[in-house]
GULUMTI-111172 format. One record per residue: x, y, z of N, C-alpha, C, O in turn. Coordinates in steps of 0.1 Angstrom, whole numbers, always signed. Layout:
N
<<X; Y; Z>; <X; Y; Z>; <X; Y; Z>; <X; Y; Z>>
...
END
This chain:
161
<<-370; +141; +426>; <-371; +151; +415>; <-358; +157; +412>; <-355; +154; +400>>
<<-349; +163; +415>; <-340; +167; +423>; <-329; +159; +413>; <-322; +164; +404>>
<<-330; +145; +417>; <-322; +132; +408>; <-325; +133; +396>; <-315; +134; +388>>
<<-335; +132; +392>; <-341; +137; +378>; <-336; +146; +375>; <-326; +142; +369>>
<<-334; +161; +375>; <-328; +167; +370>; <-311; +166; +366>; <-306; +169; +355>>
<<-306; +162; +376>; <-292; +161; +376>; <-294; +152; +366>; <-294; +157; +355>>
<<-296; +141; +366>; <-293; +130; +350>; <-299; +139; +340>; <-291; +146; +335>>
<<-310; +141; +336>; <-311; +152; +324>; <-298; +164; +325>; <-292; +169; +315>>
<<-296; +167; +335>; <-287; +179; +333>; <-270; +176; +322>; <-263; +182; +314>>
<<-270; +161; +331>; <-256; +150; +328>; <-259; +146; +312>; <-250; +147; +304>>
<<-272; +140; +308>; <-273; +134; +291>; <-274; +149; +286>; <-267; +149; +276>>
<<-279; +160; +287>; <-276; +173; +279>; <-260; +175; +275>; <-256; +177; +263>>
<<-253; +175; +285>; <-239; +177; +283>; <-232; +166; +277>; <-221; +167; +271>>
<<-237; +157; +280>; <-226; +147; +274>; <-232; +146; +258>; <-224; +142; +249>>
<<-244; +150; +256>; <-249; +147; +244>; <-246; +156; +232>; <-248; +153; +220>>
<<-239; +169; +238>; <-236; +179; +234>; <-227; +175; +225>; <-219; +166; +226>>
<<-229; +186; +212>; <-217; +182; +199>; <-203; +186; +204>; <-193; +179; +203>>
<<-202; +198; +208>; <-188; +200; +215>; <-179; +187; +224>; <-168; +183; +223>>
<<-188; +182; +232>; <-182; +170; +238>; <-182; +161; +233>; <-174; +152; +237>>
<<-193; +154; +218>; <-191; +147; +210>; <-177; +149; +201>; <-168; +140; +200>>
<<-177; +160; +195>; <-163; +166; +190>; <-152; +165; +194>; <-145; +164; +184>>
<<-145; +164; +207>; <-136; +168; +214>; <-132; +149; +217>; <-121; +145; +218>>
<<-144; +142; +217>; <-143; +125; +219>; <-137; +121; +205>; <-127; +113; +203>>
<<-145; +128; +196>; <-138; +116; +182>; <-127; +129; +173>; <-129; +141; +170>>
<<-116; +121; +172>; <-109; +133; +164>; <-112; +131; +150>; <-116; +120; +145>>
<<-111; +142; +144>; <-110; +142; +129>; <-103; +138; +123>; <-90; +138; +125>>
<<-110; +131; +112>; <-101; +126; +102>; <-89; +133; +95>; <-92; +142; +87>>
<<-77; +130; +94>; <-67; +138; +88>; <-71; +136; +72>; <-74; +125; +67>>
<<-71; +148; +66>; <-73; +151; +54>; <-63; +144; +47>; <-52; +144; +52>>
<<-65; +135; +32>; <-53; +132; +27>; <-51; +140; +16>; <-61; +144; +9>>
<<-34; +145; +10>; <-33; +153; +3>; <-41; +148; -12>; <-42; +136; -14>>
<<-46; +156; -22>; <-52; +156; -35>; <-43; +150; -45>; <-35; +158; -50>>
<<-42; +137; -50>; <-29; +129; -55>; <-36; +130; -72>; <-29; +130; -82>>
<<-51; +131; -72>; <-55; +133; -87>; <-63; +146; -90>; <-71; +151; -82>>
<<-59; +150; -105>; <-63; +163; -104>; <-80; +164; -107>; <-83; +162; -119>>
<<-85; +165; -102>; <-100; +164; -104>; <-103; +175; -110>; <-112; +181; -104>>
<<-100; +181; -118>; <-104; +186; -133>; <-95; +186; -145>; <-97; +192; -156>>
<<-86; +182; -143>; <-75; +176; -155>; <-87; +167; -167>; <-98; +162; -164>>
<<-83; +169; -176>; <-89; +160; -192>; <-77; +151; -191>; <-66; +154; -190>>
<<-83; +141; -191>; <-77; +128; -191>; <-71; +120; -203>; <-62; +113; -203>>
<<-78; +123; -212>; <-76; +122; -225>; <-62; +134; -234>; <-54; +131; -243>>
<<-64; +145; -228>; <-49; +152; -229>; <-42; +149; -223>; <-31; +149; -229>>
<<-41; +143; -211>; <-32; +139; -199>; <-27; +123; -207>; <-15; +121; -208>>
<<-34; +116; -211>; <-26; +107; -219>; <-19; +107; -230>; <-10; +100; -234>>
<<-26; +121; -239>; <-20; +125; -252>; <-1; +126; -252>; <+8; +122; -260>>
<<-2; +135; -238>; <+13; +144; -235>; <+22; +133; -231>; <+34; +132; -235>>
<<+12; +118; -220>; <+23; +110; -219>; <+31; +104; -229>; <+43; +102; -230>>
<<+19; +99; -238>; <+22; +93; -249>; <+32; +96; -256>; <+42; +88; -258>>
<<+31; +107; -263>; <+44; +116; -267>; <+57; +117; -260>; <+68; +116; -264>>
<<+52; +120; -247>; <+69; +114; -237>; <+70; +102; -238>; <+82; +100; -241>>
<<+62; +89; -238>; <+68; +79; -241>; <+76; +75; -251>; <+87; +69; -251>>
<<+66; +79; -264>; <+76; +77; -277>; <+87; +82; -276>; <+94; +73; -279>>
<<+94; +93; -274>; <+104; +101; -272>; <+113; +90; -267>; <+122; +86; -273>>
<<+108; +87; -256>; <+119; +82; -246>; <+121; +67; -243>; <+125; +62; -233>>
<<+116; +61; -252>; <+110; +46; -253>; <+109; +40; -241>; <+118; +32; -236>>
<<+93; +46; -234>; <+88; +39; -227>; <+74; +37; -224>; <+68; +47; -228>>
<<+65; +29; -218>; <+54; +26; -216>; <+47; +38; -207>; <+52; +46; -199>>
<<+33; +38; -209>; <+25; +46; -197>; <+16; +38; -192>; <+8; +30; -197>>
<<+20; +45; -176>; <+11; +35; -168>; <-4; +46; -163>; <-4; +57; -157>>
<<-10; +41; -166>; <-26; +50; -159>; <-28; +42; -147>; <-25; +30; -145>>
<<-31; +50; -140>; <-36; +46; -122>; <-52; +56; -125>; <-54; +68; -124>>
<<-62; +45; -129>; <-75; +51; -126>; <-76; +53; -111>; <-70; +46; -104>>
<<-84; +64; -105>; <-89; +64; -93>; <-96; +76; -85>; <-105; +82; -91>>
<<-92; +81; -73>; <-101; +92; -69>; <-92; +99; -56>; <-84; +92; -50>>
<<-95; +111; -52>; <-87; +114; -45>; <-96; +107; -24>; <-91; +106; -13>>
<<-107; +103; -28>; <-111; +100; -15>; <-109; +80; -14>; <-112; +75; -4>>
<<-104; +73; -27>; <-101; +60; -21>; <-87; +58; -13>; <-76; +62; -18>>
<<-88; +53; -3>; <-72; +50; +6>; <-66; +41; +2>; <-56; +39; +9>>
<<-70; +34; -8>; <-64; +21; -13>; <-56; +27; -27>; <-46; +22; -31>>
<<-62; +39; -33>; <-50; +48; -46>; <-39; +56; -35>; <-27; +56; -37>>
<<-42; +62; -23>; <-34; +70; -17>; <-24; +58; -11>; <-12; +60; -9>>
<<-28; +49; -9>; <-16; +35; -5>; <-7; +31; -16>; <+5; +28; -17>>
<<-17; +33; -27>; <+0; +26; -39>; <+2; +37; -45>; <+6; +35; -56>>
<<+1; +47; -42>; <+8; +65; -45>; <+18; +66; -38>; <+28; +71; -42>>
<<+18; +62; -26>; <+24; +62; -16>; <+37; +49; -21>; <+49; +49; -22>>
<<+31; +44; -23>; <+37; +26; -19>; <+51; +36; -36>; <+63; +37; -34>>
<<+46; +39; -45>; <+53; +42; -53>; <+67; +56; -56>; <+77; +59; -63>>
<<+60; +61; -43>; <+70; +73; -40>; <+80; +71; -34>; <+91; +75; -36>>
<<+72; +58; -20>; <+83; +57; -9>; <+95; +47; -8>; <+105; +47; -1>>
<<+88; +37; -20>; <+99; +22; -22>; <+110; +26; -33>; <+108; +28; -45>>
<<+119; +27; -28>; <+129; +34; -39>; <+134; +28; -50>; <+138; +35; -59>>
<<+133; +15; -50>; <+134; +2; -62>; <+125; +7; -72>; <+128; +12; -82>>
<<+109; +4; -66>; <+95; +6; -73>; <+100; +27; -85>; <+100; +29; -97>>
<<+103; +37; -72>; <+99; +45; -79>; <+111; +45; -92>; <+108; +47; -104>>
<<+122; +42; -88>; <+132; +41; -101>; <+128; +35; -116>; <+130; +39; -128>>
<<+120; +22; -109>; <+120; +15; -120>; <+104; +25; -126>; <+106; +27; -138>>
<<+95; +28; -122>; <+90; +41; -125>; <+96; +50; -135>; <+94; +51; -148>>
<<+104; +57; -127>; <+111; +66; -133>; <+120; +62; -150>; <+122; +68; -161>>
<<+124; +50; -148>; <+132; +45; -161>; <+123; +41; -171>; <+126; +43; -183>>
<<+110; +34; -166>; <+104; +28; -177>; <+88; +33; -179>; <+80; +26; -184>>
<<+84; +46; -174>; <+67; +42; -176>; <+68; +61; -171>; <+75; +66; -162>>
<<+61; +66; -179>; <+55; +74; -175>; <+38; +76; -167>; <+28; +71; -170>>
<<+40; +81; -161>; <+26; +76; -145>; <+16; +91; -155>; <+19; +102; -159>>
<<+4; +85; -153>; <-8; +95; -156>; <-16; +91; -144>; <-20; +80; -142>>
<<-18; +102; -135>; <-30; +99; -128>; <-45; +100; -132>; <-48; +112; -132>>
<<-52; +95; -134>; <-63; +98; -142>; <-75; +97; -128>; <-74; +88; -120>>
<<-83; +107; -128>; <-94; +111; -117>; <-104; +104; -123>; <-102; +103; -136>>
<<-115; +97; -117>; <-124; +92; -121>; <-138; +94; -112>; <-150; +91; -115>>
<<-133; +102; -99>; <-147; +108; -89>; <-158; +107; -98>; <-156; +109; -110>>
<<-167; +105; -95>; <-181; +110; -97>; <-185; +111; -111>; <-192; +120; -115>>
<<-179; +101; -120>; <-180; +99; -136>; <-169; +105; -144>; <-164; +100; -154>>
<<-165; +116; -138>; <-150; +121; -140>; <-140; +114; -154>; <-130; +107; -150>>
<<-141; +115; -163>; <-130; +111; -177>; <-138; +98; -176>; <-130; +89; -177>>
<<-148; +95; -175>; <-160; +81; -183>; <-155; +80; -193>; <-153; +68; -195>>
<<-149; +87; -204>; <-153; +81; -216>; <-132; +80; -220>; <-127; +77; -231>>
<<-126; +83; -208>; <-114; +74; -213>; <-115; +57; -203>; <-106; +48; -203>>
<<-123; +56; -197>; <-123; +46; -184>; <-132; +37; -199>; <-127; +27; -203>>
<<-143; +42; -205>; <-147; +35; -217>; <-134; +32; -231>; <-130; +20; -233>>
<<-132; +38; -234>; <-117; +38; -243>; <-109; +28; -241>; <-105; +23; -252>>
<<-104; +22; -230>; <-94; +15; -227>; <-105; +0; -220>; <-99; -8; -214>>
<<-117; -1; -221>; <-123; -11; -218>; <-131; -13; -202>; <-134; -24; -197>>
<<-131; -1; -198>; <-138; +0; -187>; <-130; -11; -177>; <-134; -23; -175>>
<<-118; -4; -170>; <-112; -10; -160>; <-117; -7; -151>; <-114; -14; -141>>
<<-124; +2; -147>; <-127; +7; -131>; <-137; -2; -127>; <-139; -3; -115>>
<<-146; -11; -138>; <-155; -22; -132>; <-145; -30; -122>; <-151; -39; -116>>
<<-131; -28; -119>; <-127; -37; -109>; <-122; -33; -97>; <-116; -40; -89>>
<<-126; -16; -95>; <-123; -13; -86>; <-111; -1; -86>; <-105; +3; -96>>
<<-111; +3; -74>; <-99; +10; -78>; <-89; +13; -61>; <-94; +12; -50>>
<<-74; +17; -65>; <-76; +14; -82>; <-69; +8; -91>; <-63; -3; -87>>
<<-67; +11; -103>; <-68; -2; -114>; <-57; +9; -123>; <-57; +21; -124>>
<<-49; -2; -127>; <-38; +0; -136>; <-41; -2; -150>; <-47; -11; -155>>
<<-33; +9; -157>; <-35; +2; -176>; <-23; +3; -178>; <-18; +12; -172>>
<<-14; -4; -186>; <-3; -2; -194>; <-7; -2; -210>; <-16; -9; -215>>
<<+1; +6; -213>; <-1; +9; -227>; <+14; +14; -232>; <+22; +22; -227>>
<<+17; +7; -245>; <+28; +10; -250>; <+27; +27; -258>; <+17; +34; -259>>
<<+41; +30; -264>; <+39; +39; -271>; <+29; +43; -281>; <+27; +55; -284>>
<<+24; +35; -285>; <+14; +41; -295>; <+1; +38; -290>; <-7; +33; -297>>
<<-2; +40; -274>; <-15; +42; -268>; <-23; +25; -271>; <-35; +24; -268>>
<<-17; +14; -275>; <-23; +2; -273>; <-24; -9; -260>; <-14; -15; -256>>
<<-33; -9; -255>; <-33; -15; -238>; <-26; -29; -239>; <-30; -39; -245>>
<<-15; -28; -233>; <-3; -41; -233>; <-13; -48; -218>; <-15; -60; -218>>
<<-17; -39; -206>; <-21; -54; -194>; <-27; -41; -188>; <-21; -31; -187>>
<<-45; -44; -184>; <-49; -43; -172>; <-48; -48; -162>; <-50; -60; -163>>
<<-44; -43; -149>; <-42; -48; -138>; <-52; -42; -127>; <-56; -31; -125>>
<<-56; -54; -121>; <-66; -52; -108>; <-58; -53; -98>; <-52; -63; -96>>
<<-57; -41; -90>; <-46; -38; -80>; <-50; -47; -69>; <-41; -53; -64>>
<<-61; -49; -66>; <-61; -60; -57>; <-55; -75; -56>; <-55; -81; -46>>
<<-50; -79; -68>; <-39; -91; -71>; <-23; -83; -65>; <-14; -90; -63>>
<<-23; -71; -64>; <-9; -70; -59>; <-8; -65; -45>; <+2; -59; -41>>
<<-20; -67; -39>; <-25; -64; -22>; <-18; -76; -14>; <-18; -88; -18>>
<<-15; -72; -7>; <-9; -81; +8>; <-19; -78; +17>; <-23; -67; +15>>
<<-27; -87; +31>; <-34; -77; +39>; <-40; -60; +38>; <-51; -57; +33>>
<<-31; -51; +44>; <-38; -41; +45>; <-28; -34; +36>; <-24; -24; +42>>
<<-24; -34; +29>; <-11; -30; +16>; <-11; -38; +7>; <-16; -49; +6>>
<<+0; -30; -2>; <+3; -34; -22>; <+15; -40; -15>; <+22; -34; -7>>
<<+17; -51; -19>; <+33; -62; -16>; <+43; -55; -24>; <+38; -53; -35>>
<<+54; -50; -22>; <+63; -42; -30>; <+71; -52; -37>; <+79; -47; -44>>
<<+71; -65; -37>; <+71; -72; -47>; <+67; -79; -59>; <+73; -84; -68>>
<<+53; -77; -55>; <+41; -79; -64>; <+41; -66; -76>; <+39; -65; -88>>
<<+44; -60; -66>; <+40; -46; -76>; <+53; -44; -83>; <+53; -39; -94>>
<<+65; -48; -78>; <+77; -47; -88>; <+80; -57; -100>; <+86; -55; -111>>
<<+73; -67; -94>; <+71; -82; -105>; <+65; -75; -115>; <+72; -70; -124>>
<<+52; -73; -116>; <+44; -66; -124>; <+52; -54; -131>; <+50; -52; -143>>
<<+57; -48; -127>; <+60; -36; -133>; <+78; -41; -141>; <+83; -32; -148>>
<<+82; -50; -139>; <+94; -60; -145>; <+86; -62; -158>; <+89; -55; -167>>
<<+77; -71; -159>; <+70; -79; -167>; <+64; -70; -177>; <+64; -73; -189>>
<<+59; -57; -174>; <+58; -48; -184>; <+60; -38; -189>; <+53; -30; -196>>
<<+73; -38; -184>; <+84; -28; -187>; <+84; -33; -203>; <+83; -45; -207>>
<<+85; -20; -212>; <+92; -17; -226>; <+106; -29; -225>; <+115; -31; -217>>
<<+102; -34; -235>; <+116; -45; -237>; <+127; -32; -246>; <+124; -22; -253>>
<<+139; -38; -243>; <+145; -28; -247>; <+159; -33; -253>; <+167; -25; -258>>
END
């Protein structure tokens, strides 16, 4: 009897949320890369207008702040210094939120790219006409965006100049 207790006493504690807690760590929060209440549709307006100005293309990155595959090529674009330049020279970047139906009706507008996932690239020249959707999954390597792939692409629709 005696035995019995001690093992009940043992699956109580170990069963406990505190010692479940303390076994699995938490997930690290990732920082908020889209603004989930931004209008999407102003947010393109403003680029647009920087692009004409400055003769260059806008790139939309549909997506969400909880996929790890937009925080990988946010990333991939910040940290590859080739990529962000050529960024910087030729495209102005709109992050566009799309959580939980979130700007639907610019994700309809441009032909409903997020059917391929996300996330998903638009280019569009100065006057808001979609030059190439891209399904970021063509510029995936394994468990990453190939920083080649993604510079090819972004060579190829770069504003001719």
């Amino acid at each position: 009897m005696a035995t019995l207790a001690v093992v009940s006493m043992v699956m109580v504690v170990l069963g406990s949320p505190a010692v479940c807690a303390a076994e699995t760590p938490a997930k690290p929060s990732r920082p908020a890369i889209y603004d989930e209440r931004a209008d999407g549709a102003k947010q393109v307006d403003a680029a647009l207008t920087r692009a004409k100005k400055e003769n260059k293309r806008v790139l939309l990155m549909f997506g969400a702040n909880w996929c790890g595959w937009c925080h990988r090529l946010h990333t991939l674009f910040e940290s590859d210094s080739t990529i962000a330049a050529k960024l910087r020279q030729d495209f102005v970047v709109v992050m566009i939120d799309v959580n939980k139906g979130h700007n639907a009706e610019l994700d309809a507008r441009y032909g409903k790219p997020t059917q391929f996932g996300l996330p998903v690239l638009v280019v569009l020249d100065a006057d808001g006409k979609v030059v190439k959707t891209q399904d970021t999954g063509k510029l995936e390597e394994g468990d990453h965006h190939d920083p080649v792939k993604v510079l090819t692409f972004l060579k190829e629709f770069s504003p001719r100049r």
